[in-house]
Each structure stands twice: as structure tokens, then as C-alpha cells.
MDTraj code that builds the backbone (N, CA, C; nanometers):
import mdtraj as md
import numpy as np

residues = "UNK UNK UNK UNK UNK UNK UNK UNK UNK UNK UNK UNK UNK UNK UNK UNK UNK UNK UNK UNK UNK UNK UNK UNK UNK UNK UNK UNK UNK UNK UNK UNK UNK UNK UNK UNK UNK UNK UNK UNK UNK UNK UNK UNK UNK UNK UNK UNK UNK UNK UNK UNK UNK UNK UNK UNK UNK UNK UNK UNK UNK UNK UNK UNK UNK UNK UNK UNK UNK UNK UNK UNK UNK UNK UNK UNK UNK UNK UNK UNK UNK UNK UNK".split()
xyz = np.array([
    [0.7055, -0.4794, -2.5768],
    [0.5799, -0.4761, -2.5050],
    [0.5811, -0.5844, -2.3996],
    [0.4867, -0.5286, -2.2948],
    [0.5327, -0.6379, -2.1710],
    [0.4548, -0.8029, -2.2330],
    [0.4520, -0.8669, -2.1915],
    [0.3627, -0.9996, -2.2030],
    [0.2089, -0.9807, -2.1997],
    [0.1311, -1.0145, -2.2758],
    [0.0031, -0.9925, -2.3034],
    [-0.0538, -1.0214, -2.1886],
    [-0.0627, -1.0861, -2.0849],
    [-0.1090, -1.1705, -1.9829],
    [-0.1199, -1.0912, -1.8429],
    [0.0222, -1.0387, -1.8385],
    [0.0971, -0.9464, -1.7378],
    [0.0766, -0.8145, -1.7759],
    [0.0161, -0.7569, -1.9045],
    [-0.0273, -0.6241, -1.9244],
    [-0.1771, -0.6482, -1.9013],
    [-0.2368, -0.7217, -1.9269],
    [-0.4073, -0.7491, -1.9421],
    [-0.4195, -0.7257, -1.7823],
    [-0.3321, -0.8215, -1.7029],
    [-0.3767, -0.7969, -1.5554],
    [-0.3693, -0.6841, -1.4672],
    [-0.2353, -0.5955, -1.5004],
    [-0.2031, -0.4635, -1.4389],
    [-0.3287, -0.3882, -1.4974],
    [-0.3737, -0.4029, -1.6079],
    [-0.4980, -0.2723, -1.6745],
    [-0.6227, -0.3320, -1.5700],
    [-0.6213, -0.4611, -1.5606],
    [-0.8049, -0.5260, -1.4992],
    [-0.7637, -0.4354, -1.3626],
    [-0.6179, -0.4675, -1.2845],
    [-0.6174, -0.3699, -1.1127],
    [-0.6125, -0.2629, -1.1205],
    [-0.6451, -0.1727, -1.2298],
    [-0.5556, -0.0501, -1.2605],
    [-0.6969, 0.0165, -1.1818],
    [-0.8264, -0.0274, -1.2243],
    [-0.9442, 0.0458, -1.1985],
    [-0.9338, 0.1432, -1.2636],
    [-0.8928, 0.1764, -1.4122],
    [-0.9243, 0.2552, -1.4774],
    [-1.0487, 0.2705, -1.5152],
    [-1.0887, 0.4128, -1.5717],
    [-1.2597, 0.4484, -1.6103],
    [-1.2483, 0.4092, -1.7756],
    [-1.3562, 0.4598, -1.8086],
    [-1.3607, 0.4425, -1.9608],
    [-1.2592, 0.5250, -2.0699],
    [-1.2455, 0.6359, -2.0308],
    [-1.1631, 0.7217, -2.1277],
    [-1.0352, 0.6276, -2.1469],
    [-0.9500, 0.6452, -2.0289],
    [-0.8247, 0.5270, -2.0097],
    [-0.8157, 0.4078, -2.0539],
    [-0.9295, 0.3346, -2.0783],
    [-0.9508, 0.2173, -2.1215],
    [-0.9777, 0.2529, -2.3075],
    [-1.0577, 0.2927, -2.3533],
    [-1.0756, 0.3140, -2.4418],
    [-0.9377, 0.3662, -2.5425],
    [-0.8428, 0.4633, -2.4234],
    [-0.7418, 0.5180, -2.5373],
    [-0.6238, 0.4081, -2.5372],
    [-0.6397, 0.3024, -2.4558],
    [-0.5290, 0.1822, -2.4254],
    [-0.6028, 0.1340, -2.5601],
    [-0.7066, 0.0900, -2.5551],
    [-0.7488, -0.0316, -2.6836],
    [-0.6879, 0.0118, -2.8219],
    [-0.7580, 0.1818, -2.8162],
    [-0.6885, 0.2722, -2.9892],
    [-0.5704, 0.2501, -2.9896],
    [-0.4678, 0.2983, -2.8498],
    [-0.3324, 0.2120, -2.8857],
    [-0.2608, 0.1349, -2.9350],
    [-0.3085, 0.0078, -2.8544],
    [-0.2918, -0.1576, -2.8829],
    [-0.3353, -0.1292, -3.0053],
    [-0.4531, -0.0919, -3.0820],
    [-0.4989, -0.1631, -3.2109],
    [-0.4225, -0.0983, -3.2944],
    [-0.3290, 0.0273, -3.3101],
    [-0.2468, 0.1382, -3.3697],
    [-0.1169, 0.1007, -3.3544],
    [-0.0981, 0.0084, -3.2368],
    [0.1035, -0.0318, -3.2418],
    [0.1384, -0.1533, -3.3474],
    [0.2446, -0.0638, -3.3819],
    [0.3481, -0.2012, -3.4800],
    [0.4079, -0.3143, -3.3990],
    [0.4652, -0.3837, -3.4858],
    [0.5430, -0.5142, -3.4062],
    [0.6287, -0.4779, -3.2999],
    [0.6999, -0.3297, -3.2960],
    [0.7858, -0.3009, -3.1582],
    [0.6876, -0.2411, -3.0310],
    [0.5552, -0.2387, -3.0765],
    [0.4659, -0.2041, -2.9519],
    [0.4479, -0.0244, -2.9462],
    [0.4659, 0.0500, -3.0970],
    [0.5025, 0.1773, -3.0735],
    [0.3786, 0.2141, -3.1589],
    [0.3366, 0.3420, -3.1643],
    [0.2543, 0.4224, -3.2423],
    [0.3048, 0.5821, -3.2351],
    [0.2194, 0.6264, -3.3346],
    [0.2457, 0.7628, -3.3458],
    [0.0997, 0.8220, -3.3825],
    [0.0651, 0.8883, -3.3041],
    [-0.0802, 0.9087, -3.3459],
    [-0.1250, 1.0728, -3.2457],
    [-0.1978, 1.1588, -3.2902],
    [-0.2317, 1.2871, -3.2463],
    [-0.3273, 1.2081, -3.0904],
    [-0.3707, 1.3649, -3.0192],
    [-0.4396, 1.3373, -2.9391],
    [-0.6054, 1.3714, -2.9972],
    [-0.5796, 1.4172, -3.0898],
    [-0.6860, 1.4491, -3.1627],
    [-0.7870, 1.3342, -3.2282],
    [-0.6932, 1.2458, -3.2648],
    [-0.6935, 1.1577, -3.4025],
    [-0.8031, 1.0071, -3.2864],
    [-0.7013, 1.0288, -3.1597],
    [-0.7645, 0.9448, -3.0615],
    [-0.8758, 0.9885, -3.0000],
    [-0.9265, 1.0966, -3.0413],
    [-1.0564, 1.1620, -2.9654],
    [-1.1416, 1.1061, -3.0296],
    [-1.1165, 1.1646, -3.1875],
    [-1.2069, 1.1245, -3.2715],
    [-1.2594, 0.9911, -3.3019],
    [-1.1529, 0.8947, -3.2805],
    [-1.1560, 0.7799, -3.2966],
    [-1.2353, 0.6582, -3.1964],
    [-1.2180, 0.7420, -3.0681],
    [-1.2870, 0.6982, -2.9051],
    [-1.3991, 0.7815, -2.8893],
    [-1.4491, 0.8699, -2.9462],
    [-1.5786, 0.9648, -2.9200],
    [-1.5386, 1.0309, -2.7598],
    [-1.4687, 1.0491, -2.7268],
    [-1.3973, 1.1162, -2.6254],
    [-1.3121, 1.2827, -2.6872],
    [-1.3767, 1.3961, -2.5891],
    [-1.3383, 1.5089, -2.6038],
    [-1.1406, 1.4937, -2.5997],
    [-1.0797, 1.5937, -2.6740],
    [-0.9766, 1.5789, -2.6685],
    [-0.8900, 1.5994, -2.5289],
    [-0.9106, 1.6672, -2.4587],
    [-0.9167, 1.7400, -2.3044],
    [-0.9052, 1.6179, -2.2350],
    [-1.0515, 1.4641, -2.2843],
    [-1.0374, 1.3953, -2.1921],
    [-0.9344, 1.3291, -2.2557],
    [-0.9192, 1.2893, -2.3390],
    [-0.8147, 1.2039, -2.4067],
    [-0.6801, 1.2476, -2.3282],
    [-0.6592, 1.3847, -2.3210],
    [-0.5374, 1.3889, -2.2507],
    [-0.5008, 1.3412, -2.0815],
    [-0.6365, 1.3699, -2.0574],
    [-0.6085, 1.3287, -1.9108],
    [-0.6410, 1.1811, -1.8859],
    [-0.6917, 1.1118, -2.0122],
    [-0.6486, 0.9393, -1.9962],
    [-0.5036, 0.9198, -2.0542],
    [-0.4699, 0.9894, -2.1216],
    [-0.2706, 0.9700, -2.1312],
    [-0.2183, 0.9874, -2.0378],
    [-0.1975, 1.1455, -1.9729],
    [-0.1492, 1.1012, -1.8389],
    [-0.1860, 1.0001, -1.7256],
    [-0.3222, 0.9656, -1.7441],
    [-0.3194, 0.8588, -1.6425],
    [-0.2573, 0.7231, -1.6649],
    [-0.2632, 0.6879, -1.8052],
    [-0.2210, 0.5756, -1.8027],
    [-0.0456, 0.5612, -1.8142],
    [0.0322, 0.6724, -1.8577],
    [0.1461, 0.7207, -1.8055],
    [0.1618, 0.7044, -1.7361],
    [0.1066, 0.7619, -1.5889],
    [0.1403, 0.7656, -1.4399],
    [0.1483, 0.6695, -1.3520],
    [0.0759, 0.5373, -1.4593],
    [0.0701, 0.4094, -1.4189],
    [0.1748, 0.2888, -1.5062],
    [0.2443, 0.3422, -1.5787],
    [0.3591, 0.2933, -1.6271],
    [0.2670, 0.2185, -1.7422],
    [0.1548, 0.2292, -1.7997],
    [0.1208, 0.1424, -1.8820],
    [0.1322, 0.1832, -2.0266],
    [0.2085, 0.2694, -2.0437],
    [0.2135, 0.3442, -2.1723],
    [0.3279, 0.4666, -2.1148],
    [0.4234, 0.4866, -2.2355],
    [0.5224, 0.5778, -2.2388],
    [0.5313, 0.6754, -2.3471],
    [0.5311, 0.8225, -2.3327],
    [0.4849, 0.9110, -2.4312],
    [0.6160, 0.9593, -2.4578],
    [0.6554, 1.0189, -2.6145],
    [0.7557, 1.0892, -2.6412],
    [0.6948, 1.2239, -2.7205],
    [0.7308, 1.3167, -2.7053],
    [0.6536, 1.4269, -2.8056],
    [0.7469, 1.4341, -2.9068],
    [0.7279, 1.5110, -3.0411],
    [0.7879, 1.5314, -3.1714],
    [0.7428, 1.7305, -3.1476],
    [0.8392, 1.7953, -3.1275],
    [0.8313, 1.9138, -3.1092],
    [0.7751, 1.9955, -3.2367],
    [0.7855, 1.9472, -3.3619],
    [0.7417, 1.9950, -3.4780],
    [0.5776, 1.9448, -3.4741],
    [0.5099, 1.8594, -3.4496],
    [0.4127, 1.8009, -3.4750],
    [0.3035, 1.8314, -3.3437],
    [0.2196, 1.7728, -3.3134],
    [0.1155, 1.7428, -3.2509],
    [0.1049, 1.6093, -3.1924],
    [0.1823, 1.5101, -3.2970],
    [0.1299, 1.3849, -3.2747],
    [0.2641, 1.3413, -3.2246],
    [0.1847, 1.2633, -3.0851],
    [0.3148, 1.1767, -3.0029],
    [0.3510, 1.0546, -3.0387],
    [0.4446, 1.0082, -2.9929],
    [0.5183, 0.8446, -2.9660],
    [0.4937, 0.7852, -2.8531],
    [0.3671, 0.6534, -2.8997],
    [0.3511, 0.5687, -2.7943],
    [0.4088, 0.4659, -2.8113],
    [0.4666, 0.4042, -2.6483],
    [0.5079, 0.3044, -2.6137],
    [0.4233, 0.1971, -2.5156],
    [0.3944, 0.1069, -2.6126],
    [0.3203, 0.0394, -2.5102],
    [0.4095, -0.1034, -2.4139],
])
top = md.Topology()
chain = top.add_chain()
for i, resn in enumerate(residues, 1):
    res = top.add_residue(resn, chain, resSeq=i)
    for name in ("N", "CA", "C"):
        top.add_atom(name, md.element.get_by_symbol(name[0]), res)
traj = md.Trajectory(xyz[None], top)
């Protein structure tokens, strides 16, 4: 994971909205010591009071901004985050 300091600041310029922000925090609070999770998009809806639909389109955004890296599990639902 990048440096707490140097990730906190890229998210404050990012001008992200709430969905994006909200599914970064479920993240962070869901990663192990290598900075990874595994968690549905579902699981993060429920968890953020955010429709699942939006949940996805705060993954890709925060993807598109290098602040998180997704892997899918082709059997499952639930992805691999990299924070």
C-alpha cells in the first residue's frame, strides 16, 4: 500500500463524490496487512447504503484513478482489492 500520507492526499485532489469515498473507507477498513481484500460488490452496497450499480461505478472510478486495483475470481462475484 502506498504511504498513508501520499494516499490521503491523491484521494483529498481526487474530488471524488460520496459513493467513491465511502467505498475507499469499506476498503481500507476490509484490507489485511498486504493492503488486499476480497469482498462482493454487493456486500459493499450493503455496507455503504449505496445501490449496487452505484457501488460499481465508484470502483471504476477509483480504478481509473489508480487508487485501487481490481482482480475478478471468475467462479465468484466477489473481487480482489488492491489498495
Amino acid at each position: 500500500m502506498q504511504g498513508y500520507f501520499e494516499f490521503d492526499e491523491r484521494v483529498r485532489r481526487s474530488g471524488l463524490g460520496k459513493a467513491p469515498k465511502a467505498v475507499l473507507l469499506y476498503l481500507l477498513k476490509r484490507a489485511n496487512d498486504s493492503a488486499a481484500c476480497w469482498v462482493s460488490q454487493a456486500a459493499i452496497a450493503a455496507a455503504t447504503s449505496f445501490s449496487v450499480r452505484s457501488v460499481g461505478s465508484a470502483v471504476r472510478e477509483v480504478r481509473e484513478l489508480g487508487l485501487v486495483s481490481t482482480c475478478c475470481n471468475d467462479l465468484t462475484s466477489t473481487l480482489h482489492y488492491t489498495l
